[in-house]
C-alpha positions in Angstrom: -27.7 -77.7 -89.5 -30.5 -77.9 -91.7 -31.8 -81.1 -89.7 -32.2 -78.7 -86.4 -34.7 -76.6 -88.1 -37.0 -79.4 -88.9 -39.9 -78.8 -86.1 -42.9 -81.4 -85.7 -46.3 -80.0 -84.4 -48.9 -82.3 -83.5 -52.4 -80.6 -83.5 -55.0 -82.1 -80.5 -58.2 -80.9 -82.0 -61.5 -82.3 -82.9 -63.5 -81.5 -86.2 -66.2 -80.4 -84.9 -64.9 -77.7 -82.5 -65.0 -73.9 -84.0 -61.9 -73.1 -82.4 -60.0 -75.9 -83.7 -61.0 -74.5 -87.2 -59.7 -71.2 -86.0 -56.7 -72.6 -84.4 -55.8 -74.4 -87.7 -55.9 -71.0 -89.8 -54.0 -69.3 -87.4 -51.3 -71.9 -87.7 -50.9 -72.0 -91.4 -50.2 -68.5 -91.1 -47.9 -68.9 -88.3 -45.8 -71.8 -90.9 -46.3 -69.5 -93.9 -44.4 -67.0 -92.0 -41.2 -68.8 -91.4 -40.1 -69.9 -94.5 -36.7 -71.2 -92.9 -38.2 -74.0 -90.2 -39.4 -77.2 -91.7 -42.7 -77.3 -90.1 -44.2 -81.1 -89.8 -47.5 -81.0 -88.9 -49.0 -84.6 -87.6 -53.3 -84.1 -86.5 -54.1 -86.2 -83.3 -57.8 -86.6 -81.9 -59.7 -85.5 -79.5 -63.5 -86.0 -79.0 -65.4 -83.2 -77.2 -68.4 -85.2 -76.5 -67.3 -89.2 -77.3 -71.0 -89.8 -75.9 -72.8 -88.8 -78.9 -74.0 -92.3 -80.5 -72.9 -93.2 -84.0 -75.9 -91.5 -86.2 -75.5 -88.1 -84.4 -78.1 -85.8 -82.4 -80.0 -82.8 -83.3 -78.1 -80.1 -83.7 -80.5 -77.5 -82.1 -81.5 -79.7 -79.4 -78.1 -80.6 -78.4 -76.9 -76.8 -78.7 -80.1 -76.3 -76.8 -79.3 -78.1 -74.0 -75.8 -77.4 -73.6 -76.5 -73.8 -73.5 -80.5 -72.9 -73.2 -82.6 -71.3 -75.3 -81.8 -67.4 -74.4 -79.0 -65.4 -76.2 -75.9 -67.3 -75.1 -75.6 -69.4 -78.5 -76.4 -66.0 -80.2 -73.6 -64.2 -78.9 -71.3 -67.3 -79.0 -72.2 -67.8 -82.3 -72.0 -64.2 -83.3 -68.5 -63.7 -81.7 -67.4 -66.9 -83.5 -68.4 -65.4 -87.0 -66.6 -62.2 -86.7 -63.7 -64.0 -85.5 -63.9 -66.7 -88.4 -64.5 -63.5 -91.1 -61.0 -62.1 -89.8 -59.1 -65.8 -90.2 -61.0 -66.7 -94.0 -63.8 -68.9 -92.5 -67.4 -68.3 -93.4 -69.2 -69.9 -90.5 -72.8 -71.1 -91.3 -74.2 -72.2 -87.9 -77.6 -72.6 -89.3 -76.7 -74.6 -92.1 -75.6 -77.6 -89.3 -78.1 -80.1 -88.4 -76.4 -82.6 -86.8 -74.0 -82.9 -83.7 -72.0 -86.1 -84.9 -70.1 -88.3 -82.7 -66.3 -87.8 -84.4 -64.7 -91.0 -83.9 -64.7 -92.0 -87.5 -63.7 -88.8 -88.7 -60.7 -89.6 -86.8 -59.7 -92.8 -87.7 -60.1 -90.9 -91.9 -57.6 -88.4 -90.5 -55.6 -91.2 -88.9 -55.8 -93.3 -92.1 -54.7 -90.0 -94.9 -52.0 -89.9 -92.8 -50.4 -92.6 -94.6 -52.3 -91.6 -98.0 -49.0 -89.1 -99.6 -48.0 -86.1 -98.3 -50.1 -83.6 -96.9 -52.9 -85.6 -97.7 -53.7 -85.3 -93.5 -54.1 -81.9 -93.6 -56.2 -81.2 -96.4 -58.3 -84.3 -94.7 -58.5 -82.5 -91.6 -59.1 -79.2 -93.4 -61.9 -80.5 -95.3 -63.9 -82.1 -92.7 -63.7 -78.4 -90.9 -64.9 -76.7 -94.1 -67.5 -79.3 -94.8 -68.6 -78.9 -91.3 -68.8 -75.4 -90.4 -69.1 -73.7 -93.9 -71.2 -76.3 -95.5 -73.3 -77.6 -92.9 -72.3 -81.4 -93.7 -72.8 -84.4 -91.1 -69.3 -85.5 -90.9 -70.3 -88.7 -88.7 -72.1 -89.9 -92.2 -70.1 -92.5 -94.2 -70.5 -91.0 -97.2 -69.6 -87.2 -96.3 -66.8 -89.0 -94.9 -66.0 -91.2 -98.6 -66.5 -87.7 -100.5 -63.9 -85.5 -98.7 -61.6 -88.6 -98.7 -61.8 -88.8 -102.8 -61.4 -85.0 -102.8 -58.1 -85.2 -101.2 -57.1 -88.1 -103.0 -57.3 -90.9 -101.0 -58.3 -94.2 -102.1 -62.3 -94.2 -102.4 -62.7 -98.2 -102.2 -60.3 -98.5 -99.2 -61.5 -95.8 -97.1 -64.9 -97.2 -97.6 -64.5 -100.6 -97.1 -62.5 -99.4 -93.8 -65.4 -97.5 -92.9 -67.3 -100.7 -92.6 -65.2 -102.0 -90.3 -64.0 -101.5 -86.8 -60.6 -100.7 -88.2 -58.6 -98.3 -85.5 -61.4 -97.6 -83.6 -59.8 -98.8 -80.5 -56.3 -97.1 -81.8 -57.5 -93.5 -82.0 -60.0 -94.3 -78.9 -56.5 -95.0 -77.3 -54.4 -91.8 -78.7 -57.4 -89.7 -76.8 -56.8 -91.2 -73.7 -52.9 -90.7 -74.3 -53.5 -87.2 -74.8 -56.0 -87.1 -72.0 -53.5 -88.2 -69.3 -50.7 -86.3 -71.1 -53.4 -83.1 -69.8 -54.9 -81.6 -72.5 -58.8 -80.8 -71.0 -59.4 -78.8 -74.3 -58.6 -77.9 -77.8 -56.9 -76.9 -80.6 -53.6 -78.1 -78.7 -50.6 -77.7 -79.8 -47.4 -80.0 -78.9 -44.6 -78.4 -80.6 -41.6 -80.9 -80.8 -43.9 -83.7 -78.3 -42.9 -81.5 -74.9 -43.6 -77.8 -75.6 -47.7 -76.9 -75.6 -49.4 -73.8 -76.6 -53.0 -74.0 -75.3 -56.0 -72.7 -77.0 -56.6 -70.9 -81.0 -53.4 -68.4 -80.3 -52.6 -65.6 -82.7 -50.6 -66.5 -85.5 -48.0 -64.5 -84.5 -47.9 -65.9 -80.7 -47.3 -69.5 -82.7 -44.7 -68.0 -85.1 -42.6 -66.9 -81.8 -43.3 -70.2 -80.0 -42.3 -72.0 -83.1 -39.0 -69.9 -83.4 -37.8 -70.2 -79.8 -38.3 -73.8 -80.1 -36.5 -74.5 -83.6 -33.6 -71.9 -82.1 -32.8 -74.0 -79.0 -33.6 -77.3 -81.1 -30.5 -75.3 -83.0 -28.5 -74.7 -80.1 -28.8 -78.8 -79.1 -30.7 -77.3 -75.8 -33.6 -79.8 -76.6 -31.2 -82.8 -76.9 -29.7 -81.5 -73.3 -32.9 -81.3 -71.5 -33.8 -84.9 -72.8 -30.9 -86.1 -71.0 
């Protein structure tokens, strides 16, 4: 019995998107709130702009262009704060001076997923925090190295990987698995790899879809509709 309360959730997001941040408070809460499921929670990438080049862009110029130079940003931005003061974030959109291209964020968060447990999510918490509270370039090596040796991966590996091309092509190919799978945007959630919630839900509306899930999983209802 205890073995049909163990859920898996893979999270679609991408580090750099505010609602992904969002989305990722919103679950915790959502977990925290059912003590009795086993939650498993596996991060998967997704890039929101994979054209970016490797040392990043302007952030004001990029922003600029994606949404001109009238009060749009300010109102996105604004909206974004109020939300993030309600979840625990303290977004600092000034503090950010570079648009990074993600990729190698990824392939850390592919890489602490083998690093001990939980080690992925505090990776992908951290680069979110270091990001949007802190202002950091998380496309930079050694912002990358430093929240890697705060969670307590291996410094010396994750820097020599860095170097490399190591999984580039692998997490290139998980975003065009997700891609054809559907998911257009993010945070995505795939509860159980065929149930997903679209978009930085309320905790709550996560809790029920959570529930509902782990209760037929219960029920052997999953298991039937597999067959």
């Amino acid at each position: 019995m205890a073995a049909a309360k163990e859920i898996i959730i893979d999270v679609v997001s991408d580090a750099v998107c505010p609602w992904c941040f969002v989305g990722q408070k919103r679950l915790d809460k959502a977990v925290a709130s059912l003590p009795d499921i086993d939650v498993g929670i596996r991060w998967r990438p997704f890039q929101l702009d994979p054209t970016i080049p490797p040392e990043g862009k302007d952030r004001k110029e990029y922003m600029r262009a994606k949404f001109g130079d009238g009060d749009r940003l300010r109102q996105v931005h604004a909206n974004l704060e109020e939300i993030g003061r309600s979840e625990g974030i303290a977004f600092d959109f000034d503090a950010i001076t570079v648009s990074p291209n993600t990729l190698d964020a990824h392939r850390l968060i592919r890489w602490a997923a083998t690093s001990g447990e939980d080690v992925q999510g505090r990776v992908a918490r951290r680069l979110f925090q270091l990001y949007f509270e802190e202002g950091k370039n998380i496309g930079d090596h050694e912002v990358l190295v430093g929240a890697a040796r705060e969670c307590d991966m291996d410094e010396a590996v994750v820097r020599t990987l860095l170097a490399t091309d190591a999984d580039r092509d692998a997490v290139r190919q998980e975003i065009d698995t997700v891609n054809r799978m559907g998911v257009s945007g993010v945070p995505c959630f795939l509860i159980e790899g065929r149930y997903a919630v679209m978009g930085a839900q309320g905790s709550d509306t996560l809790a029920e879809a959570i529930r509902k899930i782990s209760e037929a999983k219960e029920r052997g209802e999953l298991e039937d509709a597999a067959d």
